[in-house]
C-alpha positions in Angstrom: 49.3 -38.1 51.2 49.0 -40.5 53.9 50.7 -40.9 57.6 50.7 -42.1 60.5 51.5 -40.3 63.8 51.4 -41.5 67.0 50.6 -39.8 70.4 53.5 -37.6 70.2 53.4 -36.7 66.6 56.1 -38.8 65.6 55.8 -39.8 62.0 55.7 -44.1 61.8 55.0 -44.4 58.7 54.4 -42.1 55.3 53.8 -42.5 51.5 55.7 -41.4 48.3 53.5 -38.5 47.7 55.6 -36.3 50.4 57.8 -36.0 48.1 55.8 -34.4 45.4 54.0 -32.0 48.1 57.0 -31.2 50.4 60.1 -32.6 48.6 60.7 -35.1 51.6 61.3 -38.9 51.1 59.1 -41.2 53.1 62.3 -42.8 54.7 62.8 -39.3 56.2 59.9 -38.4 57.3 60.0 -41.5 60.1 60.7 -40.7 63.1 60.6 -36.8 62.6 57.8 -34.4 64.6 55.3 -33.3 62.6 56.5 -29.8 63.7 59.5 -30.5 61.1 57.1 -31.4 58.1 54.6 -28.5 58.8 56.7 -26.1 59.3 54.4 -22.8 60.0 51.5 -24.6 59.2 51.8 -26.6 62.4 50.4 -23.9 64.4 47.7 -23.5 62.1 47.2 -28.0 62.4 47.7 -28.7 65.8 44.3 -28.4 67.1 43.4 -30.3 64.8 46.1 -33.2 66.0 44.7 -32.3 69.6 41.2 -32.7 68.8 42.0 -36.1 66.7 44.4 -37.4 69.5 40.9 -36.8 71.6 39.5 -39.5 69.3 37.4 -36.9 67.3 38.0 -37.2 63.5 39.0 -34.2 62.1 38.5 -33.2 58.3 39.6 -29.7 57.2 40.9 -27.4 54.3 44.0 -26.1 54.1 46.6 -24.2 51.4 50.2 -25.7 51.3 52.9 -23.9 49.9 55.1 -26.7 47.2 58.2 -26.7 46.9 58.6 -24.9 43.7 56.7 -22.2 44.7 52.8 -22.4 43.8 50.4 -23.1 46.0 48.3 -26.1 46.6 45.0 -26.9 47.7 44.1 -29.9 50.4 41.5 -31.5 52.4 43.1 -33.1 55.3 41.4 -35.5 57.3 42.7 -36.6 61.0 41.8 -40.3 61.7 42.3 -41.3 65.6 43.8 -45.1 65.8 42.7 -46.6 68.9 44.1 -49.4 70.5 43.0 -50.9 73.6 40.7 -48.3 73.8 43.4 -45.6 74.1 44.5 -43.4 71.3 47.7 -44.3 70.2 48.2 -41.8 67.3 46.1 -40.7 64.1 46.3 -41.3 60.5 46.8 -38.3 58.3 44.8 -38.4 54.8 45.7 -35.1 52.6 44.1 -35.1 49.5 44.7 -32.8 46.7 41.6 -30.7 46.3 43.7 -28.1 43.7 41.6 -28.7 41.2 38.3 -28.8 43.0 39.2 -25.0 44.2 39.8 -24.0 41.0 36.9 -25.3 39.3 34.8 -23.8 42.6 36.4 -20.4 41.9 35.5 -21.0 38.1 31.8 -21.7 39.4 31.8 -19.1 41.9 32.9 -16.5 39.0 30.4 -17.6 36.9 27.8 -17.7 39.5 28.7 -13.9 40.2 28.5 -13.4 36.2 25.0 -15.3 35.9 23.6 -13.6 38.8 24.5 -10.4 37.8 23.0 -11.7 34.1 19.5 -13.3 35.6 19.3 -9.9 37.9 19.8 -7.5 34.5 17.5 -9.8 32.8 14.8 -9.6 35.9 15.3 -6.0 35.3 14.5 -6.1 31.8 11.5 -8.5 32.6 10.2 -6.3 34.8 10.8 -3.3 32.5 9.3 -5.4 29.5 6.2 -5.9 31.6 5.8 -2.6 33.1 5.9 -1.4 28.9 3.3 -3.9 27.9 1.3 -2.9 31.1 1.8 0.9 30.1 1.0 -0.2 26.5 -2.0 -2.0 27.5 -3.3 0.9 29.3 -2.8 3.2 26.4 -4.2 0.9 23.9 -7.3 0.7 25.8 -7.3 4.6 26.3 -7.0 5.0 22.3 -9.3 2.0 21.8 -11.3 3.8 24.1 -11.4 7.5 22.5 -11.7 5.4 19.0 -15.0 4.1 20.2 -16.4 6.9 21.7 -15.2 9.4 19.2 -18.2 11.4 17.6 -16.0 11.0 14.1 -17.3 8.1 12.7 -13.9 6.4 11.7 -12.9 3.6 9.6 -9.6 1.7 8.6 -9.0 -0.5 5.7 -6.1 -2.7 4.9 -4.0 -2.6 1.4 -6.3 -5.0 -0.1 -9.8 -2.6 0.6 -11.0 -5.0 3.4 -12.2 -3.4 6.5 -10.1 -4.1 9.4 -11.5 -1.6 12.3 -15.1 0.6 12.6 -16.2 2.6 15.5 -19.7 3.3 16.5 -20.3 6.9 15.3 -19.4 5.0 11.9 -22.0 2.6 12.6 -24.6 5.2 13.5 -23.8 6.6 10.3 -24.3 3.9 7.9 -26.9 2.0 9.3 -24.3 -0.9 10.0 -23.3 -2.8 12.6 -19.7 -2.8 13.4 -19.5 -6.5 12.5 -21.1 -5.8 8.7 -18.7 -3.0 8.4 -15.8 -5.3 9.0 -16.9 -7.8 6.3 -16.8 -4.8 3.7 -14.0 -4.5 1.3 -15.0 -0.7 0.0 -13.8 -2.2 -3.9 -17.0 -4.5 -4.0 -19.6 -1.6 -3.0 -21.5 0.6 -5.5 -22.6 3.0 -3.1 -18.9 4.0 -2.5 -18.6 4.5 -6.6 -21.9 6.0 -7.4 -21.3 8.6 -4.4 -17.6 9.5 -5.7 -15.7 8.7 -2.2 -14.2 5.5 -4.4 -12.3 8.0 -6.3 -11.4 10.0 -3.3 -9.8 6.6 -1.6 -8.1 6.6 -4.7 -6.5 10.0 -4.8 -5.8 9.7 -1.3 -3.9 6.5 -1.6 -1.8 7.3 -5.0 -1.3 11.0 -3.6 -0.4 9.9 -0.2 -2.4 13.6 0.7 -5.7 14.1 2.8 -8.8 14.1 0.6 -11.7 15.8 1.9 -15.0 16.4 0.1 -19.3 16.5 0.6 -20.7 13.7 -0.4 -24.2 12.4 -0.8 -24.5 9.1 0.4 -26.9 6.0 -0.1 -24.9 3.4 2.1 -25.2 -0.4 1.2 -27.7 -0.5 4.6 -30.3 1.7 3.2 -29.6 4.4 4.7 -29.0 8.5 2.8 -27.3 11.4 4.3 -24.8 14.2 3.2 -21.4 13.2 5.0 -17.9 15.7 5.0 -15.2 12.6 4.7 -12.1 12.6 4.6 -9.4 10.1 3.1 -5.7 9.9 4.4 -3.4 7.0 3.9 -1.0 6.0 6.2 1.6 2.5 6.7 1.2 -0.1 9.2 4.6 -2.0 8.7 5.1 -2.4 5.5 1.6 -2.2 4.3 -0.1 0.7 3.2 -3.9 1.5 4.9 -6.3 3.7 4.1 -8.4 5.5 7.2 -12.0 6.9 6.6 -13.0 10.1 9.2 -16.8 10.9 8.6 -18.6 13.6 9.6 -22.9 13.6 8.7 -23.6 17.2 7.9 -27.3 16.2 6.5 -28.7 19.2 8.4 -26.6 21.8 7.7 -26.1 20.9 3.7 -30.0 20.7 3.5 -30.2 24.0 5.3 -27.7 25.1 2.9 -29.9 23.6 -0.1 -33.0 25.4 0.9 -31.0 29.4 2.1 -29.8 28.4 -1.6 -33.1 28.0 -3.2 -34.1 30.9 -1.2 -31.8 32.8 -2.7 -32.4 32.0 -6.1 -35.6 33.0 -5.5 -35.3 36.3 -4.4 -32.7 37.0 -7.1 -35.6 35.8 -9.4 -37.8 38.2 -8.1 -35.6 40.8 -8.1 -34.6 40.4 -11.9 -38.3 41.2 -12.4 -38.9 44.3 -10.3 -38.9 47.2 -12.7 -38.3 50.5 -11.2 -39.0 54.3 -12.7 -36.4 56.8 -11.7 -35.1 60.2 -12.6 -36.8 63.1 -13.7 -40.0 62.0 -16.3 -41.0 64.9 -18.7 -45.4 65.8 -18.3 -47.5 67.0 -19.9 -49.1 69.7 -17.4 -52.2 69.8 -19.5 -53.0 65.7 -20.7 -50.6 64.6 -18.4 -49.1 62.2 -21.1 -45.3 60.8 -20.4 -42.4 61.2 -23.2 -40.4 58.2 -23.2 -36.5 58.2 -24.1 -37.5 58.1 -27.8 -39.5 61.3 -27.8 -43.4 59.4 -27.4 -45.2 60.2 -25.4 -47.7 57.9 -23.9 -49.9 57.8 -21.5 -48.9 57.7 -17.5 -50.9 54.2 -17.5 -48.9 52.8 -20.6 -46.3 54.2 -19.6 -45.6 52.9 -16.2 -47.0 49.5 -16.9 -44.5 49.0 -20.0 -41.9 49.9 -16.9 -42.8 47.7 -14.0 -45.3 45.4 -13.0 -47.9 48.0 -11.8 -51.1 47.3 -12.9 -53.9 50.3 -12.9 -57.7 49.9 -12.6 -59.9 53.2 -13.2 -62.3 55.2 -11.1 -63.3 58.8 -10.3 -61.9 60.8 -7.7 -64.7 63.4 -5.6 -63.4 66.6 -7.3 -63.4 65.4 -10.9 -66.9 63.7 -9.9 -68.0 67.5 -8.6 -66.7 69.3 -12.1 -68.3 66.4 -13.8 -71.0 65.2 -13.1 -72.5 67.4 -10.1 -76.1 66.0 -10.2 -74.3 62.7 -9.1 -71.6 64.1 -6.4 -73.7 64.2 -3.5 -74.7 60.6 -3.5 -71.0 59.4 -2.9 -69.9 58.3 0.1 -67.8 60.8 2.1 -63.7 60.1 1.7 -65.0 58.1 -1.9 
């Protein structure tokens, strides 16, 4: 809309787009007050007019009720027309900024949507980085306890490569951690000649623990009795096989040598012979009968029953009745 009022708010002149915003035909408008047009909107305008009949340009927004009822949006802005260097009146621009609000409401909506969305997705940064921190700290506290564990421990993927080692497995085998990764446990003998090859085996088609002793000559050279244990487990979709170790080399050759020691002993046992019970003697020769009804001398006798042995001599009183001549010349207690 455009107009022109002068000093007194008297309309001189005004467009066809009245009509359209306030149903009134320019031809009517002239000569009217503004108060007539605005209506109760001219309370709301007229400092505005006041300020622009001041010679200050005025430019402001304001809601205007249209004839059928809805309501419509403008930015009016108050041009002062100066003549002779007196204000004689202002022009009235109105334009319709309907649209404008509604697409700023639109933005404004959406603004409030996508703020709410970047603050729930700053949230679920944060959240996301607070997990990998917490993760980070707990993969370096099991990476940690891996390294340090006294279980030598081991992991291989599905195709038998190594893919982890700790130390105490390093310390086991002779290895460094690096030559234990470039294993895959299908290419080494020592693995098959030992019998752990066949445990990995078990383990994985049984999907059970295996546990067993095992003698070991490791690829590095170096020989030890080890309890390991086998247990396969699934990283995704692939199945792994872990390795625990423990060396036992003291304990199994301790075992080896109370062992022996016992063999021994039962050994010797099996050839002690005792006598026992009552044995039938002579009381004049002194002669033993055996279970068969001989009767043999106590020297035969006992020898054919243990592992005495007997070497002959003379006692002092059977030396007296004797030989007497010869009794005094022994040593006393002989």
């Amino acid at each position: 809309m455009v107009a022109y009022w002068d000093k007194d708010k008297i309309c001189r002149y005004a467009n066809s787009a009245y009509l359209a915003w306030f149903g009134r035909k320019p031809e009517e408008l002239i000569g009217t007050h503004i108060r007539d047009l605005l209506g109760p909107l001219y309370a709301k305008n007229l400092p505005y007019m006041e300020r622009a009949l001041s010679d200050e340009i005025q430019v402001f927004e304001r809601a205007i009720l249209r004839p059928d009822g809805t309501t419509r949006h403008s930015l009016a802005t108050y041009l002062p027309h100066i003549a002779d260097g007196v204000v004689q009146g202002f022009v009235a621009h109105v334009a319709d900024v309907t649209r404008m609000k509604e697409y700023e409401a639109l933005i404004e909506s959406q603004s409030r949507v996508l703020a709410s969305m970047n603050k729930k997705l700053q949230d679920e940064i944060s959240a996301h980085i607070a997990a990998r921190a917490e993760l980070a700290a707990s993969t370096m506290l099991v990476n940690a306890i891996y390294d340090n564990a006294p279980t030598a421990m081991v992991t291989y993927d599905s195709t038998g490569q190594c893919t982890s080692a700790n130390v105490a497995a390093s310390k086991l085998t002779g290895a460094t951690v690096p030559e234990l990764l470039q294993q895959n446990y299908h290419q080494l003998d020592s693995w098959k000649v030992s019998g752990i090859y066949a445990m990995a085996q078990t383990a994985l088609e049984t999907g059970e623990p295996v546990m067993r002793d095992i003698f070991m000559r490791s690829t590095f050279g170096r020989e030890f009795w080890m309890r390991a244990v086998f247990s396969a487990f699934e990283s995704g979709s692939e199945k792994r096989l872990l390795l625990m170790a423990e060396e036992i080399t003291d304990r199994k050759n301790a075992e080896i040598e109370r062992e022996h020691l016992i063999g021994e002993l039962r050994t010797a046992l099996d050839n002690i012979k005792t006598l026992e019970g009552i044995l039938p003697i002579c009381t004049s020769c002194k002669k033993i009968r055996d279970t068969e009804g001989l009767w043999s001398s106590v020297e035969r006798y006992v020898s054919s029953r243990s592992n005495a042995e007997f070497s002959h001599g003379i006692c002092p009183d059977c030396m007296k009745k004797l030989y007497p001549q010869y009794a005094d010349r022994l040593p006393k207690g002989r």
